[in-house]
C-alpha positions as CSV (number, residue, x, y, z in Angstrom):
1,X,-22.8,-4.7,-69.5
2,X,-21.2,-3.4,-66.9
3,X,-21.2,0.0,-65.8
4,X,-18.3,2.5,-65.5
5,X,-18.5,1.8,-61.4
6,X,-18.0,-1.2,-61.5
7,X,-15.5,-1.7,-63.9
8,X,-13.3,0.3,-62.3
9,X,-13.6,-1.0,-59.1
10,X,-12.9,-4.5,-60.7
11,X,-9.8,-2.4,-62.3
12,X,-8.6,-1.2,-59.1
13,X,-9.0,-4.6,-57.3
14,X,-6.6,-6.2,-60.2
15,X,-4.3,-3.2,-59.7
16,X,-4.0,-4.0,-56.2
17,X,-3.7,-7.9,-56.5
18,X,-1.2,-7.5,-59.1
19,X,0.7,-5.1,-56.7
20,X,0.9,-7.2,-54.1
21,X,2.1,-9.9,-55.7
22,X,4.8,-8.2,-57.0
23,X,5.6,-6.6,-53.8
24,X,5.2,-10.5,-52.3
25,X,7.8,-11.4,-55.6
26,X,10.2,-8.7,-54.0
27,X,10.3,-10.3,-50.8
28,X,10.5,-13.4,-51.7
29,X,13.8,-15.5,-50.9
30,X,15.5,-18.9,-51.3
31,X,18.4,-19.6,-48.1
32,X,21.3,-20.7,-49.6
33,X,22.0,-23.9,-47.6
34,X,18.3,-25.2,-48.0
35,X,15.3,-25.0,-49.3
36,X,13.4,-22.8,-47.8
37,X,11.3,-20.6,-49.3
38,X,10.6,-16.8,-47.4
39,X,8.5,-14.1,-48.1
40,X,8.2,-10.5,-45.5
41,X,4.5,-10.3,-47.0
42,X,1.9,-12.7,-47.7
43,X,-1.4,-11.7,-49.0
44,X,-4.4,-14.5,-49.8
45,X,-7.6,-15.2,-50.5
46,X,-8.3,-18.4,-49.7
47,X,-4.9,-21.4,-50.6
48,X,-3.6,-21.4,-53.6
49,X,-4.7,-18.4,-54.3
50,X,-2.1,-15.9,-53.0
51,X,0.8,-14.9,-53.5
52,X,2.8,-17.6,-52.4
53,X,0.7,-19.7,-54.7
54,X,0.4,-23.8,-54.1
55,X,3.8,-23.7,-52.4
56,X,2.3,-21.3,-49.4
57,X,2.7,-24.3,-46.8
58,X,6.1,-24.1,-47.5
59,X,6.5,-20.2,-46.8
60,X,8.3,-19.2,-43.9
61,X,6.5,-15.2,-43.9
62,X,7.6,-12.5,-42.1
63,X,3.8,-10.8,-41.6
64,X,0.5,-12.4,-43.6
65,X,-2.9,-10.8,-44.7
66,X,-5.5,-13.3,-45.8
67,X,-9.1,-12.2,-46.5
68,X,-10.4,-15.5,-46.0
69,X,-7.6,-18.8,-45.6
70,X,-4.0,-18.3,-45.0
71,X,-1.4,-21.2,-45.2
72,X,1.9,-21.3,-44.1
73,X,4.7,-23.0,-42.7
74,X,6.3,-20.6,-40.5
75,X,4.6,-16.6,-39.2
76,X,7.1,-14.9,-37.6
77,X,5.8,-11.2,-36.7
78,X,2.1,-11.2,-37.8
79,X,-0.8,-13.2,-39.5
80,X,-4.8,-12.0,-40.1
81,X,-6.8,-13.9,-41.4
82,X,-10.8,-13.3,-42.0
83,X,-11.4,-17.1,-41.3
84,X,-8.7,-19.3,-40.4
85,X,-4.9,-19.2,-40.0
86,X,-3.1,-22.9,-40.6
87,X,0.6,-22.4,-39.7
88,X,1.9,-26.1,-40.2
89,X,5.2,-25.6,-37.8
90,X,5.5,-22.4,-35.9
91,X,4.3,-19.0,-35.4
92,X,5.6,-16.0,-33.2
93,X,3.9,-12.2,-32.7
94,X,0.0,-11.9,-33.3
95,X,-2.1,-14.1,-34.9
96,X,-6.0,-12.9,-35.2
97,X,-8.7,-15.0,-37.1
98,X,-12.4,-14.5,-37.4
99,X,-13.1,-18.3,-36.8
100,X,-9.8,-20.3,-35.8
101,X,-5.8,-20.6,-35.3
102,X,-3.9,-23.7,-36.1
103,X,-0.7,-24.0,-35.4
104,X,1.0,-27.4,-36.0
105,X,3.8,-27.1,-33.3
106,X,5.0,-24.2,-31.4
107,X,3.1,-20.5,-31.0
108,X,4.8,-17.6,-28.7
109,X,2.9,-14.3,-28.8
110,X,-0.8,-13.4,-28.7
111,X,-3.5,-15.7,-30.4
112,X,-7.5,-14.4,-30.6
113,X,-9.8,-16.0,-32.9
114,X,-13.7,-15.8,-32.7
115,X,-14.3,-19.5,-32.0
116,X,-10.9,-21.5,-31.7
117,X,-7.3,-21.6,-31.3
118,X,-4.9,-24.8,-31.3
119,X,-1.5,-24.9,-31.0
120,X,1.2,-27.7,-30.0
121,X,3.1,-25.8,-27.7
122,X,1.8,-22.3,-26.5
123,X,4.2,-19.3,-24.5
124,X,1.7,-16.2,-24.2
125,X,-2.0,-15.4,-24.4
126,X,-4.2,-17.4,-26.3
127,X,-8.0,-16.0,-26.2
128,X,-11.1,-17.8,-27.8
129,X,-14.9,-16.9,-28.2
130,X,-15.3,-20.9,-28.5
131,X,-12.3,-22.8,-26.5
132,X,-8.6,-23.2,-26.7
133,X,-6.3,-26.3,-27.3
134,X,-3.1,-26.6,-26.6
135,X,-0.6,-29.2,-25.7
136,X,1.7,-27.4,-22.8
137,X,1.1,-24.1,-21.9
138,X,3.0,-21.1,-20.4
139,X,1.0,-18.1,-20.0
140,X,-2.8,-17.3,-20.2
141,X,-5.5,-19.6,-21.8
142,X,-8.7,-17.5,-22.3
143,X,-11.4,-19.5,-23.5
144,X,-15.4,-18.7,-23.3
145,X,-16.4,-22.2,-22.6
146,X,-13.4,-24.5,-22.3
147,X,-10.0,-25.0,-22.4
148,X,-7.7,-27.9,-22.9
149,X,-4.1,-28.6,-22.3
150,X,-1.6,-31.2,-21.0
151,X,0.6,-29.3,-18.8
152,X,-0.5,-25.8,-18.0
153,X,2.6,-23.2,-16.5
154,X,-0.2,-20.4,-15.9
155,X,-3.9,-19.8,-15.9
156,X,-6.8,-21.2,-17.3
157,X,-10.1,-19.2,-17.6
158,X,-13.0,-20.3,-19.0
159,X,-16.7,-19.7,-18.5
160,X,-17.4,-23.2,-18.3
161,X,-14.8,-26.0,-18.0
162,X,-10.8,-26.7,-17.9
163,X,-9.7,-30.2,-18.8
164,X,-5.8,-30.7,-18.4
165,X,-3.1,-33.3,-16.7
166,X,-1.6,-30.8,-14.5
167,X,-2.8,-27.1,-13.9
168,X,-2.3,-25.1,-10.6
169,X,-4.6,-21.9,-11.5
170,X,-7.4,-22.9,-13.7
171,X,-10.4,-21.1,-13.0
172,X,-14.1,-22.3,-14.3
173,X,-17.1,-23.8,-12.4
174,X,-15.8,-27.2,-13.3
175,X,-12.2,-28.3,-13.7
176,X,-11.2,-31.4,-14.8
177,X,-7.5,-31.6,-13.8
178,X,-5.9,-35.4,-14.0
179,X,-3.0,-34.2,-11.0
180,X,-5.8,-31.6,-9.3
181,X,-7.9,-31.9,-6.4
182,X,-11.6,-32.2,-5.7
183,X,-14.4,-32.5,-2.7
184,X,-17.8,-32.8,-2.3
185,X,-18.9,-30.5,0.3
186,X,-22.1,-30.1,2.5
187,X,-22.9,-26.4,3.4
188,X,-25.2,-24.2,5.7
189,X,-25.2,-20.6,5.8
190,X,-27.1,-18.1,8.2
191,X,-30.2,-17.4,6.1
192,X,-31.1,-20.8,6.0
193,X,-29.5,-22.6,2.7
194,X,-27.8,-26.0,3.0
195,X,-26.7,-26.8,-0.3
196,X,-24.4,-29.9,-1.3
197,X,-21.0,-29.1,-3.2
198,X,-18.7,-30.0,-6.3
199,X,-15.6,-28.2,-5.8
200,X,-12.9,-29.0,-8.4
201,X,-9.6,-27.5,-9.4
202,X,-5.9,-27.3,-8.5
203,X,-3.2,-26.6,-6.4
204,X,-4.6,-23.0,-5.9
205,X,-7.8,-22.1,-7.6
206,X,-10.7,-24.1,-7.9
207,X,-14.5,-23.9,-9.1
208,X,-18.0,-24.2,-7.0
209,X,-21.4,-25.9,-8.5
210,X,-23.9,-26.7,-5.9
211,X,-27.7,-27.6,-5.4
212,X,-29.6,-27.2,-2.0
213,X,-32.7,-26.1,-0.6
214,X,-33.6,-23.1,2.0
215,X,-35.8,-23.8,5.0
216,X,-36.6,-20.2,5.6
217,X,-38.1,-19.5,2.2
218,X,-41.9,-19.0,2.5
219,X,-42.5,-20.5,-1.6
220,X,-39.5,-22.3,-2.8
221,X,-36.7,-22.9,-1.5
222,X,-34.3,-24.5,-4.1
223,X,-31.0,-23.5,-3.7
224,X,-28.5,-23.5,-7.1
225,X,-25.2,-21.6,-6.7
226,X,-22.0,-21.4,-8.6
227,X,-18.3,-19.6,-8.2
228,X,-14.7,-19.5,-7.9
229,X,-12.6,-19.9,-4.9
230,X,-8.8,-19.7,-4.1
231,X,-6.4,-21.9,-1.5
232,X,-3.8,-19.9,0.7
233,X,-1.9,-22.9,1.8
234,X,-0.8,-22.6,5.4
235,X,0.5,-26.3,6.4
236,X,-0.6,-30.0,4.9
237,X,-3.7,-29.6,7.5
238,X,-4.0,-26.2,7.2
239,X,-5.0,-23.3,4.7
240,X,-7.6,-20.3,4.2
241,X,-10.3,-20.8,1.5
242,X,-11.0,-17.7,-0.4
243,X,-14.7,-17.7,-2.1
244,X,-16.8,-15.9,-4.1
245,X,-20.7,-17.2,-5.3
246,X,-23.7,-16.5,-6.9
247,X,-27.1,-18.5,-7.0
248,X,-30.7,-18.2,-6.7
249,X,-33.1,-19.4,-3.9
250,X,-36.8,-20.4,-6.1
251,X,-38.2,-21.8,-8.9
252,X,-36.0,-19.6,-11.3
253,X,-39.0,-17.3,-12.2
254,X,-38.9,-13.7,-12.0
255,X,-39.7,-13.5,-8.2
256,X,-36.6,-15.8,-7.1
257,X,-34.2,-14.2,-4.2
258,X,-30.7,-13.1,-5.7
259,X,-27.3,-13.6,-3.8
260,X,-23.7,-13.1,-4.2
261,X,-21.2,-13.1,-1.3
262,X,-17.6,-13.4,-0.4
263,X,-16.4,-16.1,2.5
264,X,-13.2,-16.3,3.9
265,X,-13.1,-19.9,5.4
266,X,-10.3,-21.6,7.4
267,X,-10.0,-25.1,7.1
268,X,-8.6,-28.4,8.5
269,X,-8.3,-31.6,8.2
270,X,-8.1,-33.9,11.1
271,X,-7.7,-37.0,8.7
272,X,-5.9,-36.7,5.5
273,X,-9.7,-37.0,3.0
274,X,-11.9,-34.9,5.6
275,X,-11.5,-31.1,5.6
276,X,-13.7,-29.0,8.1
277,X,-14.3,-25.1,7.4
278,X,-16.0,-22.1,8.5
279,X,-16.0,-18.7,8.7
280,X,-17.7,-15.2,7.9
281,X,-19.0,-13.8,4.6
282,X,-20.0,-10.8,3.2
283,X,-23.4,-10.6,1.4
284,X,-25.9,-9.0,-1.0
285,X,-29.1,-10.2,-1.4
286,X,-32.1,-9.3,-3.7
287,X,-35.6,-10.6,-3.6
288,X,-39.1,-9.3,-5.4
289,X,-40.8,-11.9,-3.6
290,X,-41.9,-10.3,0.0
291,X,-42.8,-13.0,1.2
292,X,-39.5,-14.2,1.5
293,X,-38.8,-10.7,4.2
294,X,-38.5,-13.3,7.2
295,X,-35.5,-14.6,5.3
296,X,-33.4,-12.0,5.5
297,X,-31.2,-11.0,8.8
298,X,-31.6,-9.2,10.9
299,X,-28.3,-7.1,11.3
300,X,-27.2,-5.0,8.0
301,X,-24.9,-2.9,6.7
302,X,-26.8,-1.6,4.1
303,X,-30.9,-2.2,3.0
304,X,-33.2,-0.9,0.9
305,X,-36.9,-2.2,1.3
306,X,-40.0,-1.6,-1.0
307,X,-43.5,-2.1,-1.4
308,X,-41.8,-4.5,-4.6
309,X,-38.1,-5.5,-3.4
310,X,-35.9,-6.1,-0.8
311,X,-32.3,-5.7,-0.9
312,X,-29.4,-6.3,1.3
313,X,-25.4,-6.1,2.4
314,X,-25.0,-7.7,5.9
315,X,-22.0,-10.0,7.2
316,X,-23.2,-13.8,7.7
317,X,-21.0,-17.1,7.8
318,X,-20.8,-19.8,6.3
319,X,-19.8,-23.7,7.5
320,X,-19.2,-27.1,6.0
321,X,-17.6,-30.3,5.6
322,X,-15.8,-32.0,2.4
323,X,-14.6,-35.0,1.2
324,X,-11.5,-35.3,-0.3
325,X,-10.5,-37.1,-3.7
């Protein structure tokens, strides 16, 4: 039997459904010349059960509630969902999911979802634990490993890769842009690291992945390093390479030597595939190996040295070659 809790709550959570499909039943509208079936409020569970029943997919809704699976054909203001969202033509306003968005053709507004969103054609902000799909793009792709698109009017941020056919700010380590640029760089920097380069990106930003090795270090002296940079385009043989990077010098155990540093890096190309750069950086540098002291520079503008780390902000430089393709 059930106690008197529970059968009230189950009362209550009738009331309510019952409410809302009446609310949902005073909403709903046919258009005269068509149709086409609108409702200002949608409330689901999971399709057919709501209250736009098995037709939901052909609800245009003004806002939509779904505690698990909402289905629609149009969203105009507003549509939560605690799993997914599937809007089969187009949706406008906010659209938040615990797992994923679809929308079959066109999405303006703001899209989050805790894994995935994908859309046809996308005007906003579209934000992704997971990755982002879209066909062409104006606005902001946020995705935490990847994004994908055809033609992108905007940026692309990911924390691992961009794919898309033409893209002028995406910014990841890798970016696999069809109309985009990329090099393959050799490097050497004051405190010793020549590292070899994959730079890849657009017209404008681009991302760094690179693997080297360190003379100066007393144990190991593998180099890996990643980051971001930016073009300021001067002339066709001319422009200023904004960078910022992080890597490690070791074995990637707990004693490695830490870096991160800003370089701004003029560069030209005496032939159209060959770019030469170079130019000063600003640095920080951690190590709880001591033996790699000698490694450091001399000059500073700020250190901190113990019995168990060394730390460091000095001004180095930084100079290369790449090969254009």
């Amino acid at each position: 039997m059930l106690n008197n809790y529970t059968l009230k709550r189950r009362i209550k959570m009738k009331k309510l459904i019952i409410l809302l499909a009446l609310l949902s039943a005073a909403f709903t509208s046919y258009t005269q010349n068509s149709n086409e079936k609108r409702s200002a409020f949608h409330f689901s569970f999971v399709p057919p059960v709501s209250t736009n029943g098995i037709n939901a997919a052909q609800y245009t809704n003004t806002a939509s509630f779904s505690l698990l699976v909402g289905l629609a054909k149009n969203e105009e203001i507003f549509g939560f969902a605690g799993l997914a969202n599937i809007v089969m033509n187009n949706a406008d306003g906010f659209q938040f999911a615990g797992l994923a968005n679809y929308v079959g053709n066109e999405y303006r507004g703001l899209q989050f979802a805790g894994l995935s969103n994908y859309t046809g054609d996308m005007t906003g902000l579209q934000f992704a634990g997971l990755g982002n799909i879209a066909s062409n793009v104006k606005g902001l792709q946020f995705g935490g490993l990847f994004n994908v698109a055809k033609n992108v009017s905007g940026v692309q941020f990911a924390g691992l890769v961009n794919l898309a056919e033409n893209s002028d700010y995406p910014i990841a380590l890798l970016n696999i842009i069809k109309n985009g640029e990329y090099g393959i760089a050799a490097t050497y920097n004051e405190i010793g690291s020549v590292t070899l380069t994959f730079r890849s990106g657009g017209r404008i930003t681009y991302g760094i992945l690179g693997v080297g090795y360190n003379h100066k270090a007393d144990d190991e002296g593998f180099v890996v390093e990643g980051g971001f940079g930016a073009h300021i385009n001067i002339t066709d043989w001319l422009r200023l390479n904004n960078e910022i990077k992080g890597g490690t010098i070791g074995d990637l155990s707990d004693d490695d030597t830490f870096y991160f540093n800003y370089a701004l890096l003029p560069a030209f190309r005496p032939v159209r595939n060959i770019e030469i750069f170079g130019g000063p950086s600003i640095n920080y540098m951690q190590s709880d190996n001591l033996k790699n002291k000698d490694m450091f520079p001399n000059h500073s503008i700020w250190k901190k040295y113990s019995d168990t780390q060394l730390k460091q902000v000095y001004i180095g430089y930084q100079v290369g070659i790449q090969v254009l393709f």
